[in-house]
N, C-alpha and C positions, 0 to 999 in steps of 0.2 A: 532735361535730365530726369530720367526715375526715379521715382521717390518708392522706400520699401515701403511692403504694404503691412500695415495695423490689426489687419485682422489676424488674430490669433487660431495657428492652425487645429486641426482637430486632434480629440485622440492617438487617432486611427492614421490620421499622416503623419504624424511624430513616430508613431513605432513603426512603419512602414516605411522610413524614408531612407533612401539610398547615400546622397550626398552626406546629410549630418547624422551623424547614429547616434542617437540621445539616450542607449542603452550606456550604463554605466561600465567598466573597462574589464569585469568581472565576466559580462555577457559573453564580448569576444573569447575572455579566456576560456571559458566553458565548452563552446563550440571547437578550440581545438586544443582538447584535452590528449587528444588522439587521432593521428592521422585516419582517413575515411576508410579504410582499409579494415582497422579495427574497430571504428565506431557499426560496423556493418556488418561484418564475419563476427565476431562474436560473440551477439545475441543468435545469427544462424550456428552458429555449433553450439548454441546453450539450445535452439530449439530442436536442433537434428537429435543432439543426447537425448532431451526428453522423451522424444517421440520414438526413438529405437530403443530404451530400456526394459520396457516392458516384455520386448521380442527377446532377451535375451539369457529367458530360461531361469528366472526369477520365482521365490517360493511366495506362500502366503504371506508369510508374515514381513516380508522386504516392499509385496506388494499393498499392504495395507501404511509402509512409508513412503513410500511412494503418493499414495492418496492423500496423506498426511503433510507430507511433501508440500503439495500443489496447493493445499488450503492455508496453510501457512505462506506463500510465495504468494497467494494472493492477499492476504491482508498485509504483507510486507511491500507493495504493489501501491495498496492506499495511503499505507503510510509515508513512502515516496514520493506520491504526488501532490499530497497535504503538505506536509516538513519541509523536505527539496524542493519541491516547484514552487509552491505558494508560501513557503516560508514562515507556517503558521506550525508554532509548537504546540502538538497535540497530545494528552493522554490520553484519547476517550475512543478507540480503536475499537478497545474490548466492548465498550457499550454499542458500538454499529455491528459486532459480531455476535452479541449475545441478540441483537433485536431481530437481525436477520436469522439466528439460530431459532429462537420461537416461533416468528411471521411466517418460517420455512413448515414449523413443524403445523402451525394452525393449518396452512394453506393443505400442506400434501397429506397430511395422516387426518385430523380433525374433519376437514373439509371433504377429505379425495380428489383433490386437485393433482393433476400430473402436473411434475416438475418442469416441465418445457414451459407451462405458462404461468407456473409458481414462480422462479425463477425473476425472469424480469420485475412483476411485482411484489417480491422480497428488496429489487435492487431498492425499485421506488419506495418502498418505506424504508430505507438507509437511508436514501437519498433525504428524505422527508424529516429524518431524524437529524441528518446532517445541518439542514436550513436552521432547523430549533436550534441546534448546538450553536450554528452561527450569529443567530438573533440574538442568545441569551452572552455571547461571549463578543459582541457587538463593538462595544470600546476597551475590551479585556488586551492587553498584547503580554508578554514574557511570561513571567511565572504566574501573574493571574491566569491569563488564556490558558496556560497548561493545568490548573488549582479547579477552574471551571470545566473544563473537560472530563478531567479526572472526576467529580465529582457525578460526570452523567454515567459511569458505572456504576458508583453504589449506588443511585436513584433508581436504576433499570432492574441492580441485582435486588433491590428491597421490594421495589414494586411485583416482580415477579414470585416471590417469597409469599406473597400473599395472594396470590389468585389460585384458588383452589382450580378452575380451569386449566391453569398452568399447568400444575402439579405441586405447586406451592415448595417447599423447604427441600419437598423428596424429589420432586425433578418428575421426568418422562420418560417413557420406553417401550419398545416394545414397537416403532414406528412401524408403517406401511408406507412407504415412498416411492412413487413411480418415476419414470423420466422417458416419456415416449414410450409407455407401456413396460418399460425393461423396472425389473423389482431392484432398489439401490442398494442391496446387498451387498454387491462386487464390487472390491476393491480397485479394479483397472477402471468398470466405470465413472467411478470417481473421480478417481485420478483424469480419466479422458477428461469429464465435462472440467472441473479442474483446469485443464492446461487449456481447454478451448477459452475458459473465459479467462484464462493468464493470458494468452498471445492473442482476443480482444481487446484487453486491458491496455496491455503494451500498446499496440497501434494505435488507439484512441492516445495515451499519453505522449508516445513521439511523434503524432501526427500536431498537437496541439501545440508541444513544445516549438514548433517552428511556424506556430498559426499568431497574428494576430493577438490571439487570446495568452497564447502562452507567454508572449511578451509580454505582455500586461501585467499575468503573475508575478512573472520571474520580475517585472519592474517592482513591484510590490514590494517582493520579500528585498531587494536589495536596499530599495530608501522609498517608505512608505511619503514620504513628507515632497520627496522630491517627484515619485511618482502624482501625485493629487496635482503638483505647482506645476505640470502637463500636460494635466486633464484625464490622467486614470481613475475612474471613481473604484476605488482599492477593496470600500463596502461591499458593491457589489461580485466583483469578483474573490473576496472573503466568502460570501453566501456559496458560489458555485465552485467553490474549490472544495467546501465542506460538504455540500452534497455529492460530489462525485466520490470523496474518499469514503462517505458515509455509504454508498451503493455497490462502492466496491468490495469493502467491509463485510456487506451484510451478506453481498453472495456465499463469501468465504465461510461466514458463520451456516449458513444454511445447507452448506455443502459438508460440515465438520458435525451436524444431526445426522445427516446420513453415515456419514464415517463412525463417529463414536457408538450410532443405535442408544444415546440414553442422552437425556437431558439436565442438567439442573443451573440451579444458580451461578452454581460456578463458572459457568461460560462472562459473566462479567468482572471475571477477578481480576486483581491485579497482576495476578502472576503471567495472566497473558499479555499484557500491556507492557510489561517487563520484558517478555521474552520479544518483542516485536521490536519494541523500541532498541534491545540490544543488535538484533540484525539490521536495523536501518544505519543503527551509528558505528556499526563496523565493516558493511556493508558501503558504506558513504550515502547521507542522505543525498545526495544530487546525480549518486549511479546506477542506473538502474540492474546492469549488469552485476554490478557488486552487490548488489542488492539482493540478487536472486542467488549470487553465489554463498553470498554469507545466511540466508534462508536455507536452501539445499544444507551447508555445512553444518551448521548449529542445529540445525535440527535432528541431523544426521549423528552428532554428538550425541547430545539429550536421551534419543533411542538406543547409544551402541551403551551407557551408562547407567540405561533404567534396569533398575534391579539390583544394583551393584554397588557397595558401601558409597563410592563417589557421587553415587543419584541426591545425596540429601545435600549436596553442596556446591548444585548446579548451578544454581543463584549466585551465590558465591565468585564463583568459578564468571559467571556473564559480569559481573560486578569489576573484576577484575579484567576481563580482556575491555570493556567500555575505559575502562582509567587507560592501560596499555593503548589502545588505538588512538586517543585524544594525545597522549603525551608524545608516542612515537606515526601515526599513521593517523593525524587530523582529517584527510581527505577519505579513509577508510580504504576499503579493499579498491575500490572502483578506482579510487584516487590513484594509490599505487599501480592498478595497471595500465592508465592512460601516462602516468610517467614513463615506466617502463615501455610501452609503445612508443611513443615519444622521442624517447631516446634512441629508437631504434630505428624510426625513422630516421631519424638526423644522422646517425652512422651511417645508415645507405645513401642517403643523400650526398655525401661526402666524400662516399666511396666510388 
């Protein structure tokens, strides 16, 4: 007779295994939130739109939201795969976006560095900053982890206040930014590089979502206690979860120097961190697609209202659809239309 064997399997064969799936029963649901049909077609017609709007006779000033657009969809991008994937509640967005906002401005204007090889190493000091943010929020989890985050904004925004290099309290302008020679003047190129590193972004996060690694996370955020009792070490994949949202951040930041053409402190406010975390939780932190659609949407609000007695009550206004979404649309936008898919599979199926 066989006797079972003792050894205690690895990691890597527990989240790998076909027979017993030791993913909690949340995992399955997740994967079909919506038939493959739309988990597939509808990030390609969010990237066909992007990429054909520009051709479609569009002025200045539609084209500088556009650029606007994309720098937003990317730090709403990091904060998806911080919150949603690794299940870590984060407020410190604005500090990966303010750090890459300066490290962009040292590199290309201060230095003369062209953007193609600024770029990357803007990510690596996100990324760099993201490790610190991890180390220092190490055994932090709920509203600490979120108290210590938030707190590496004002320390970035104070710190910068005082570097006369900076520009201290007044900020910067006036940049010289290249990107393969071309001056980052132009709103479309913006926007291009922009949506190149959004649908990098994406690949790298759906490619991971179904790697090895993303299981890992996703065990994480669902039962940290349970993930460890299986041999996930939860610390380390905390460290690389907060560098990648930290690198994804900081491109965004670095790409919103070009956009705005002026600098100041205020790239670490809270008001950005507000406005992000409102499109992720209406958006659904675990959709990606909703995610970009509620970025696109609320952004697109924000601009069609600036100017306009209703601009001093935007806040407000995000204050009130985040209560709305939790009470009637917990899963957010994404949530609603993997049901709706859903649903609509199983009528044809029937039919």
């Amino acid at each position: 007779m066989s006797t079972p064997s003792t050894t205690p399997a690895s990691p890597d064969t527990r989240l790998d295994a076909t027979t017993d799936d030791p993913q909690p029963p949340s995992f399955t649901a997740e994967r079909h939130l919506a038939p493959k049909w739309a988990r597939w077609g509808l990030p390609v017609v969010l990237a066909v739109a992007a990429v054909a709007l520009p051709f479609v006779g569009i002025d200045s000033a539609q084209q500088f939201l556009l650029a606007y657009m994309a720098i937003i969809a990317l730090l709403a991008i990091s904060l998806h795969f911080l919150m949603g994937i690794a299940g870590l509640f984060s407020l410190g967005q604005a500090g990966f976006f303010g750090v890459g906002a300066y490290v962009g401005v040292v590199l290309m204007d201060k230095l003369g560095w062209d953007g193609a090889i600024a770029l990357p190493l803007v990510a690596v000091a996100g990324a760099l900053v993201g490790l610190l943010m991890a180390v220092a929020t190490l055994r932090a989890s709920d509203l600490y982890l979120a108290l210590t985050t938030l707190a590496f904004g004002f320390v970035g925004e104070n710190v910068v206040r005082n570097i006369d290099y900076l520009g201290g309290a007044q900020g910067l302008a006036g940049f010289d930014l290249y990107f393969f020679g071309l001056t980052l003047d132009d709103p479309l190129l913006i926007y291009w590089i922009g949506l190149g590193c959004l649908i990098v972004f994406m690949v790298m996060i759906t490619s991971m979502r179904r790697s090895r690694l993303g299981r890992a996370l996703m065990a994480g955020r669902e039962g940290p206690i349970a993930a460890r009792s299986i041999g996930v070490d939860t610390g380390r994949y905390r460290f690389l979860a907060f560098g990648l949202s930290g690198a994804f951040a900081a491109v965004a930041g670095s790409l919103y120097t070009a956009y705005a053409y002026v600098l100041d402190p205020s790239v670490f406010g809270l008001g950005l961190t507000t406005t992000v975390l409102t499109i992720a939780i209406v958006g659904g932190l675990r959709s990606m697609p909703g995610v970009l659609v509620a970025a696109v949407a609320l952004t697109w609000f924000r601009s069609a209202v600036d100017g306009e007695a209703i601009s001093e009550y935007v806040l407000l206004f995000y204050a009130a659809l985040v209560v709305l979404t939790l009470l009637f649309l917990p899963q957010g936008i994404g949530g609603a239309m993997s049901t709706s898919f859903r649903r609509l599979a199983n009528r044809k199926g029937r039919s």
